[in-house]
N, C-alpha and C positions, 0 to 999 in steps of 0.2 A: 443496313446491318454492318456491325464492326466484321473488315478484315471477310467480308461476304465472298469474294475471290478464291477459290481452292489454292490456286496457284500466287497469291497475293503471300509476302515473305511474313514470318512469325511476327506476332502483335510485341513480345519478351525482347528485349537489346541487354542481354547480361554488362550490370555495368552503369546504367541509367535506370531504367524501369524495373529491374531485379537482378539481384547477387549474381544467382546460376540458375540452370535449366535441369530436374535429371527427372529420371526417369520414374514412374510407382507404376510397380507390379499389380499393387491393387488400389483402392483406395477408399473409404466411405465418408459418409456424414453421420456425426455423434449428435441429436437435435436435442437438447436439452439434459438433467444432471444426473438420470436413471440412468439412461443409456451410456453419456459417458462414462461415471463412476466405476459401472460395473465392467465398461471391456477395459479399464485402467485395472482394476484387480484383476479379471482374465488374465492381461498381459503379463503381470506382474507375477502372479503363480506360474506361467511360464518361464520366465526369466530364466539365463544361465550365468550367465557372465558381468553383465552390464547393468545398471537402472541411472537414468540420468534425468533428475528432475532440475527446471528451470521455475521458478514462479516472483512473481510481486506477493503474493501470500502464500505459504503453506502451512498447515495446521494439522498437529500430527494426534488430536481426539477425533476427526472427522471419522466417520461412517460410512467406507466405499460403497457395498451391500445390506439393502435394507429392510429385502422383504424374506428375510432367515431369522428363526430367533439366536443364531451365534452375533453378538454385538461386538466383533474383532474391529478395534479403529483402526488406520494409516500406521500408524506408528506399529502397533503389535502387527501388524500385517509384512510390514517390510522388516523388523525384527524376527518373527518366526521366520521370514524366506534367509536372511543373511545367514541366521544359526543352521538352514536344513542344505543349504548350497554351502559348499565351500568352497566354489570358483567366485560366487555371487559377490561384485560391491557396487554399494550403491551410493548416488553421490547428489546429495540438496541442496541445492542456492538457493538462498530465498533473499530479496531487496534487503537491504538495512535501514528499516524500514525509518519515516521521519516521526518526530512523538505524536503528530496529530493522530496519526494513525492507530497510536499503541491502545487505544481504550475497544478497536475491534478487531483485535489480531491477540494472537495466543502469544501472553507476555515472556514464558519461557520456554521457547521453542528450542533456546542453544539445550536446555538440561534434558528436554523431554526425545531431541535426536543426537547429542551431543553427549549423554551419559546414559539414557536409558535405554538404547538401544546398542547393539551386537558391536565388535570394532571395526566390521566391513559397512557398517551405516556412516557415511561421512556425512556433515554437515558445517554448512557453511555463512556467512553474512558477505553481502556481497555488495561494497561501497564506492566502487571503482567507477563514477561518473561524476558530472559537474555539477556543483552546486544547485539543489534545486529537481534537481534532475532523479528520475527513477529508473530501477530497471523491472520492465513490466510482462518481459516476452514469458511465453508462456509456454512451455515446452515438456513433452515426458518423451526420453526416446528408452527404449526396451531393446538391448542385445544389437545394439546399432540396424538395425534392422526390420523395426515397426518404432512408429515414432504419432503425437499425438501432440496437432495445434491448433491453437482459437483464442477462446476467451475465456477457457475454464483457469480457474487456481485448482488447486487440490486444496483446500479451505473450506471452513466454515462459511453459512449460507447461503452455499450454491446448489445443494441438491434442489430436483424436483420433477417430477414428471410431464409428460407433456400435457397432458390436463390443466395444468395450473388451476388446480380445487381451490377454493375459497380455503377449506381447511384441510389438510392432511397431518395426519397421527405421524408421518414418519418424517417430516419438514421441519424437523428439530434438532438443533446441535449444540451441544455445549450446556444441556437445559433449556435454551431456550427457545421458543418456536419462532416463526420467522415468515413471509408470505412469497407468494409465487417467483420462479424466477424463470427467464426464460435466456437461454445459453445455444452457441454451436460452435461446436469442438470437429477436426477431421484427422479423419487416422489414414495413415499411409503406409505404406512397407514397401520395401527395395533399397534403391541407390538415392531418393527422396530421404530416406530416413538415416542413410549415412553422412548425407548433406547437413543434416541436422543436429546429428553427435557431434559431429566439425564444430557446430556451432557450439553446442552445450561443454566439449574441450578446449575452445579457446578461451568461453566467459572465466570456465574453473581456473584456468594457469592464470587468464589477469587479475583474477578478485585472489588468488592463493599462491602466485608462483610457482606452485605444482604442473609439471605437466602430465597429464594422464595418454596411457598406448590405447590407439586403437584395440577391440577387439578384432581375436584371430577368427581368420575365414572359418564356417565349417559348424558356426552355431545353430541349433534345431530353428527350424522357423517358426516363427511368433504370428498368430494370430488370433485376437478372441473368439470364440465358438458361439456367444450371442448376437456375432456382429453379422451381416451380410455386404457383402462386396457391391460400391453401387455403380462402380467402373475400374478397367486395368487397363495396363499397359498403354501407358497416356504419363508426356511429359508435363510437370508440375514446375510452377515458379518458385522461388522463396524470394520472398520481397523483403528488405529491412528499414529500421531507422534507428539509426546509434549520433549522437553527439560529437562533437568536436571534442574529444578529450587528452590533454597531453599533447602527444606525436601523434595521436590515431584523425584522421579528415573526418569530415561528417557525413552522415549517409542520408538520403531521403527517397530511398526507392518507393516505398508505399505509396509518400505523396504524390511521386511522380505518376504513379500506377494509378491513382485515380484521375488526376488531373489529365493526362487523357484518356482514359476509361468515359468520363464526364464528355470530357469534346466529341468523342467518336461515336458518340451512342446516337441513335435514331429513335429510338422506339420505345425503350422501359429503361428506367434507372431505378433499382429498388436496392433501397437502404437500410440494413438495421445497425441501429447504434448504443449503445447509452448516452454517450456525448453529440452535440454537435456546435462546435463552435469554433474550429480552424478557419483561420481568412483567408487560404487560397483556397479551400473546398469552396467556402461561400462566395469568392468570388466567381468559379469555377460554373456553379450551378446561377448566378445571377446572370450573368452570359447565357446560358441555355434556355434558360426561363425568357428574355428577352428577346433571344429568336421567334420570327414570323413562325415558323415548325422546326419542332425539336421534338428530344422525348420529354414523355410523361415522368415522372418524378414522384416516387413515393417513400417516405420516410419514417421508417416504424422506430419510436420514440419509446422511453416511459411516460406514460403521464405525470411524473413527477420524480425530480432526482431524489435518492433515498438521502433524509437526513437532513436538518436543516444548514447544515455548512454549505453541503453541493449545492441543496435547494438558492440558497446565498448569493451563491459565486458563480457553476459551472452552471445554473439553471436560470439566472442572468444573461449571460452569455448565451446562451441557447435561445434567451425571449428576444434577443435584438437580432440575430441571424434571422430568426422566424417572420421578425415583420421585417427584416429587411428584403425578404423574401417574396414575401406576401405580395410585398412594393411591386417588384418587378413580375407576378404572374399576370401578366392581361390577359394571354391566351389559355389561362385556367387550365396550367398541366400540374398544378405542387399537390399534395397530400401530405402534410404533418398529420400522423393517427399513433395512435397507441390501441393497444390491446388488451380487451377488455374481455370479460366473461360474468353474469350474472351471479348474483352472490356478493362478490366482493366487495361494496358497501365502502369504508375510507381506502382498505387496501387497494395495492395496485400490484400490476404484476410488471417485475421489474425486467426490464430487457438489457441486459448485460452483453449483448451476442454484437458482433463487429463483423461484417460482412457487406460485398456487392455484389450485383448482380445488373450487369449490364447488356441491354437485347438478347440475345440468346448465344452471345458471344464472349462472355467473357466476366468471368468468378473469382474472388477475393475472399478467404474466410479466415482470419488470425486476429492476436490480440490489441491491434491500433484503433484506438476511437478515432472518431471526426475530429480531433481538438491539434490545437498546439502542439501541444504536448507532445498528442501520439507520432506525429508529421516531422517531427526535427528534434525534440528534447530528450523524450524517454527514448529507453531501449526496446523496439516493438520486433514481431516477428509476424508475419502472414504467410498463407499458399496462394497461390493463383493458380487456374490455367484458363486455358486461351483457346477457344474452337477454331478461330484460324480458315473459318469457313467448313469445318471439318462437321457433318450433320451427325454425328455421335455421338462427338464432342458436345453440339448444340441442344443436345437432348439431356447430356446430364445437367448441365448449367440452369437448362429451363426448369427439368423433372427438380431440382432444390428450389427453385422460386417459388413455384407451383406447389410444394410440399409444404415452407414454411406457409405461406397464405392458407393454406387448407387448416392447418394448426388455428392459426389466429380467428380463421373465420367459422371452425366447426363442422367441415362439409370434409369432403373426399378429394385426392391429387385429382381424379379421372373428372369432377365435378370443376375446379378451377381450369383446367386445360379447357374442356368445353366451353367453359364461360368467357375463358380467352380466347377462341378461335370465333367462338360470333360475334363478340362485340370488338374485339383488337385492343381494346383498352383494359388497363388494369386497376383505372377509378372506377370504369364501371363493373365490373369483376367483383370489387372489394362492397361497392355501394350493394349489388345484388344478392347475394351469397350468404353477406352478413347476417345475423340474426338477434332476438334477445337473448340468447342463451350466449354465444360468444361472436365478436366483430370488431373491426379497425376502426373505432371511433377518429373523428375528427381532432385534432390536439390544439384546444381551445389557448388564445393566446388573452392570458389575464394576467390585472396590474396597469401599471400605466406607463406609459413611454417614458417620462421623468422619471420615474422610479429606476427603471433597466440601465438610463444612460447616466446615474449616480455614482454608478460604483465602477471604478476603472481598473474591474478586476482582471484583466487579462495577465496583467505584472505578474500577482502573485497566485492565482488558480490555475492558469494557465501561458507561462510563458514561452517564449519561441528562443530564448539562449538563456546561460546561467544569470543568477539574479546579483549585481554586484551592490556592495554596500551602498554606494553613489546612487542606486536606481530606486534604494530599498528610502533612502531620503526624502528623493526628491517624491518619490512615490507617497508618503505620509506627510508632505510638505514641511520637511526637515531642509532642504537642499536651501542654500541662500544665494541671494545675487551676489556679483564680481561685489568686492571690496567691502559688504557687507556685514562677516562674520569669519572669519577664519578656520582653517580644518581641524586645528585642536577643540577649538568650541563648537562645531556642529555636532563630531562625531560624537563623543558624551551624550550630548542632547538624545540624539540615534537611539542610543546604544540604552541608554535610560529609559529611552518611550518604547523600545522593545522587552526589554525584560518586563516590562509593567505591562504589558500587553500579552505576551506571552503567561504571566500568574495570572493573569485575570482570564484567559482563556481556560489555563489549568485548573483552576477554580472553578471554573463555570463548568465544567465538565463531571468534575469529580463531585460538587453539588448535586449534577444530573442524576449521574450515571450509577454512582458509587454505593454502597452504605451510609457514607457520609450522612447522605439528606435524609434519614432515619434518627443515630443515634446519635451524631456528634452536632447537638448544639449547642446552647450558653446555659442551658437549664442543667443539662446532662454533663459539662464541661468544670463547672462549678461546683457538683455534687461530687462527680470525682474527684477532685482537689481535698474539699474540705472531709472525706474519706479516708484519702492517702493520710493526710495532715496526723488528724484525731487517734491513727492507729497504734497501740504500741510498735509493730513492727514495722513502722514506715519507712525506716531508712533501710533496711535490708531488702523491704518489697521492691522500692525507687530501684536502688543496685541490683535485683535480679532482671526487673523492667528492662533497665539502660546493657545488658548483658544478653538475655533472648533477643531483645530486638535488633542490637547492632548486627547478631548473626542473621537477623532473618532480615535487611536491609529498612528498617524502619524508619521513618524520618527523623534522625538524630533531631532536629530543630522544634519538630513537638514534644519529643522528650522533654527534652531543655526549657520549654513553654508551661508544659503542664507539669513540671520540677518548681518553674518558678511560682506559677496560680498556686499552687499547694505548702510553699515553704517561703516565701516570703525571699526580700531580696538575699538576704547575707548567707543565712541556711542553705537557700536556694542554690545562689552560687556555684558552693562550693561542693552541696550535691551533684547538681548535675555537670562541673568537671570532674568529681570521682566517677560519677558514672560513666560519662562518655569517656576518662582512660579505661576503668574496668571493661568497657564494651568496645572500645578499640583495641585492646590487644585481645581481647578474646577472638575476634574475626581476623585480627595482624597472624594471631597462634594459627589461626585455620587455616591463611593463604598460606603458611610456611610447610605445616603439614599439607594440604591440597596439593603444592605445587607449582610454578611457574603452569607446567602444560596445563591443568586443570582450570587454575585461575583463568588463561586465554579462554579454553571453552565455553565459562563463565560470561566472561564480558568481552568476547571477541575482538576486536579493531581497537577498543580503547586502550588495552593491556599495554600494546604498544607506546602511544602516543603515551600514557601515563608511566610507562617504566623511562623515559626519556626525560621525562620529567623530574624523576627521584634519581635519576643517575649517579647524582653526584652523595646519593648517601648520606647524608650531612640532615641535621634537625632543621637546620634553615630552610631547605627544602619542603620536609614535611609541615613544618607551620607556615609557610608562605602557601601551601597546598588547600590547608586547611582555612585561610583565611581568604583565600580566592581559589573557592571548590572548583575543581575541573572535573569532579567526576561523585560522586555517593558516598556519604563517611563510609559505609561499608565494603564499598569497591577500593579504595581508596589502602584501606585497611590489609584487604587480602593482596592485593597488585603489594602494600610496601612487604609484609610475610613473605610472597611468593618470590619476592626480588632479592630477600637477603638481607636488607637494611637491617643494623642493628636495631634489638628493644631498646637499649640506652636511646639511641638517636631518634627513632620512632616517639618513645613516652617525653622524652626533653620536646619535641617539634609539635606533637599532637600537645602537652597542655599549654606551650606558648601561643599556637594560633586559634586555640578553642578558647583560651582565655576573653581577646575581643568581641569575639560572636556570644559569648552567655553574657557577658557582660552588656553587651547589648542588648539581649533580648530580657534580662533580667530590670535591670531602666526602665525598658519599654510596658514590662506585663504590670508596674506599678500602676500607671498609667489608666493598663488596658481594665485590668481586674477591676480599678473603682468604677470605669464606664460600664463594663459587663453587669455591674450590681447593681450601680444607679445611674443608668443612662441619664442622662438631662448636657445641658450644652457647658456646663462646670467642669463634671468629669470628662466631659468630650473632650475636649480643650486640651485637660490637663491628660489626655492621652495622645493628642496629637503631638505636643510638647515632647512626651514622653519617648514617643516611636521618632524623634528630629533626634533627641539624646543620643538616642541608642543609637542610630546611626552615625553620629559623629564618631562615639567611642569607636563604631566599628571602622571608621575611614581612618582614624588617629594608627587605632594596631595597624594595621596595613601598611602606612606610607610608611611607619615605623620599619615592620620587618621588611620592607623593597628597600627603604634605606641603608638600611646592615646588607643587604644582598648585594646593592651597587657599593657598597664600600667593600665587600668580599671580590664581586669580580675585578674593580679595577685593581 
């Protein structure tokens, strides 16, 4: 047994294996998204002072409380408390997030906490890591004083109860329904949870500059009333992993936490994860498994990563770990299972929950996967604690093993413990117990070996430091030998097989996912053309078109597309530059009115980097902007308003640089429209041609206006 010795010194080395040591007055286990959701609104109706959310997602239409018919979301929830408290603020980080991500995350989260709720609601985007890199920790602390960590978000498709039903009426967010999930979050309160605000006030001053005061002594205490206490007065670890960033060293306590967690164990290592694919865990456990006797080893999976990108990359990764695994059991201690329950037919139930539990000694429960990622790149957080030989201690650590297997396998905690004390094993435990109604199936390794060792996805699903241009090359086999090709001509190459990689990803998505694959095809695309065309009123309709939309961020460039299919080149033209001026100063008029402040809200992080960009005020500026976009004609619009740039300078820069871009794409729809009519390999041809045109015009503008700009600064 780890640390078996009463008088053997603490398993914790603050410093190595975790940050700090303090102390929880109480403490429990939140086992899946009922239970957590609702002592997070407990707490939060409590609240006086303080609310500090940490998340990689938050989503502020979710449904803390589900089974009332009051349907108050997150957002109205911490809005009514800011307006009824007036000591109360409260303060949300959420990741800045990367775009693969934006099609299942709530796209405007800066408008829905950034202006729809109270002025003590702050919220935040929070970019202050390496390339590549995320921040994923997962944290709510309440009145510095109960605090709440695991692997929950506060987001969409995490509720669920611990049944995980095949179908539930209240497993719905956003409209849509969604299949089981299974999560464990731990709530603490004390000197643990001031630990933790520490934590949640140094992210906010590095992502904002802001530094925020502790809360004063003397706040009511915080604790939900549906919760029960599952141990106190017992010190707790916080484990971290932060990045190398800037001046700041890199952290890897987690890793180190498991890695010997793994060494010391004798007896049970039980794992839940959603990932598994770090190469010191799996070295870690390939050594254990190679021992004459070690412990048993069991690894509660999903049967399948949600989505076929994970499915792709991270569930790749996870099939070559497994049989690299498999390799080395001779003495038959491994168990890959997922969890299963009758009914569920293609669904699966997703295990979301990061946690160990090693002999009866020694417990991990916070937001780090098994991956890379969570071990050294992203921003993770955990709790530990340590029995230390302490039989108390040993009994909470077991009493949660014991619990979640009762879960998965459908039986009773008092039922699991017995089955453990006569057989000693915890395969056969799982083997016995299980049933057809719910059990730990085996997690079947399918596909084929060539297949898994294809794809060299570690680089980009999961890497172990930021990703630099040179890696992203050689990665896509861009990179060339010595004397080969030179670095003016690879990086182009790069930089071209990425943006074409990157649309056709966006593409394939927005096909999927969108309305798109409803009504926007060549049938539908062309009937509204020859509509707009025929109309009397078609040039005022185009000009209202090109005027709502810019305000509501529309893709300027389908404008401009479906301007040209409908009006022909010359007409076309010179419609869609009236339009795009008409609809950029309508959105330039609204950043000037919104505001500098308002615009940031808006588009956060960028405001900056693109007021930097128009500094110098000047039209040159503005059409060099517009003809190497950094940002959304619309964004683009309200940042130059917000900033003051004159209209002269603005309408002179917006029709110089918008000129190359219609003109190009006006070339190209000659092209495109006669192959859309009459596909066959003539008109193909003569649209490939067409879309080379267009781009030349478009490279000719550019060198053009970079030209004028290097004869201005020299």
């Amino acid at each position: 047994m780890i640390n078996s010795d009463p008088q053997h010194k603490s398993f914790f080395v603050p410093g190595e294996n975790c940050w700090q040591v303090a102390q929880a007055d109480q403490a429990a286990f939140l086992i899946d998204g009922e239970s957590y959701y609702r002592a997070v609104a407990e707490a939060f109706e409590q609240a006086q002072r303080s609310i500090y959310i940490l998340g990689w997602d938050v989503d502020s239409r979710v449904q803390l409380c589900r089974d009332n018919d009051q349907e108050e979301t997150f957002r109205q929830l911490i809005d009514r408390l800011a307006r009824a408290k007036s000591k109360l603020q409260v303060y949300i980080l959420e990741w800045d997030f990367a775009v693969f991500y934006s099609l299942e995350r709530e796209f405007w989260s800066q408008v829905s906490f950034g202006w729809m709720t109270h002025e003590r609601v702050h919220f935040e985007l929070d970019n202050t890591h390496p390339a590549g890199a995320s921040h994923h920790q997962k944290i709510v602390v309440v009145d510095e004083s109960l605090a709440f960590v695991g692997g929950f978000d506060l987001a969409s498709f995490r509720w669920d109860t611990s049944e995980h039903l095949p179908t539930n009426s209240q497993r719905r967010d956003n409209d849509q329904a969604y299949g089981p999930v299974h999560d464990v979050q731990m709530l603490v309160k004390g000197e643990t949870a001031k630990k933790l605000a520490e934590i949640a006030r140094w992210r906010w001053e590095r992502a904002t500059g802001v530094s925020l005061s502790p809360v004063d002594d003397g706040v009511s205490e915080v604790w939900p009333g549906s919760v029960d206490c599952d141990f106190s007065q017992q010190s707790l670890a916080l484990l971290r992993t932060m990045p190398a960033y800037i001046d700041e060293l890199e952290i890897r306590e987690i890793e180190k936490f498991y890695l010997q967690a793994i060494e010391q164990a004798e007896r049970f290592l039980y794992f839940e994860n959603q990932y598994l694919s770090s190469h010191q865990i799996g070295n870690a456990l390939e050594q254990s498994l190679q021992q004459k006797e070690g412990p048993e080893i069991v690894l509660v999976l999903p049967r399948h990563c949600p989505g076929w990108l994970e499915e792709g990359t991270m569930g790749v990764l996870r099939k070559r770990l497994h049989h690299r695994l498999q390799q080395a059991d001779a003495h038959q201690r491994l168990l890959f299972c997922y969890p299963d329950r009758e009914g569920l037919e293609d669904d699966v139930i997703i295990v979301h929950s990061k946690l160990l539990v090693a002999d009866d000694q020694l417990l991990t429960v916070g937001s780090a996967n098994l991956s890379n990622r969570s071990m050294i790149f992203d921003s993770e957080c955990n709790i530990a604690l340590s029995a230390d030989g302490d039989q108390q201690r040993a009994e909470v650590i077991a009493g949660l093993r014991n619990r979640l297997l009762a879960e998965h396998l459908g039986c009773s905690r008092q039922q699991v413990t017995e089955a453990l004390e006569e057989t000693g094993s915890l395969l056969a435990v799982i083997e016995q117990l299980g049933s057809v109604e719910r059990s730990l199936k085996e997690l079947p390794l399918e596909g084929e070996l060539s297949d898994w060792q294809a794809l060299p996805g570690e680089l980009i699903a999961d890497p172990e430091k930021p990703i630099g241009f040179e890696q992203l090359l050689e990665y896509f086999g861009f990179a060339t030998e010595a004397g080969e090709e030179d670095e003016q001509s690879t990086k182009p190459r790069g930089r071209h097989f990425f943006l074409a990689l990157f649309i056709a990803v966006l593409l394939g998505a927005l096909w999927r996912w969108s309305p798109l694959n409803e009504w926007l095809n060549v049938e539908n695309l062309l009937a509204a053309a020859d509509y707009v065309r025929e109309s009397p009123l078609s040039i005022p309709i185009v000009l209202t078109i090109y005027l709502v939309g810019s305000c509501l961020m529309f893709p300027i460039n389908l404008l401009i597309l479906a301007t040209a299919l409908g009006f022909g080149s010359v007409t076309g033209f010179f419609l869609a530059l009236s339009g795009s001026l008409l609809g950029g100063l309508a959105s330039y008029l609204l950043g000037r009115w919104l505001g500098r402040g308002a615009v940031q809200k808006l588009a956060g992080k960028k405001v900056n980097r693109l007021s930097r960009k128009l500094a110098r005020r000047g039209w040159l500026t503005v059409a060099l902007i517009r003809v190497v976009p950094v940002a959304p004609f619309t964004l683009v619009n309200m940042v130059a308003g917000a900033s003051h740039i004159s209209a002269r300078s603005f309408i002179v820069g917006t029709a110089i640089g918008m000129c190359p871009g219609i003109l190009a794409i006006v070339i190209f729809e000659q092209g495109l429209e006669r192959a859309l009519r009459n596909p066959d390999w003539q008109t193909l041809g003569a649209a490939v041609l067409a879309l080379v045109g267009g781009v030349l015009v478009l490279l000719a503008g550019k060198k053009l206006l970079f030209k004028k700009s290097e004869r201005d600064h020299g």
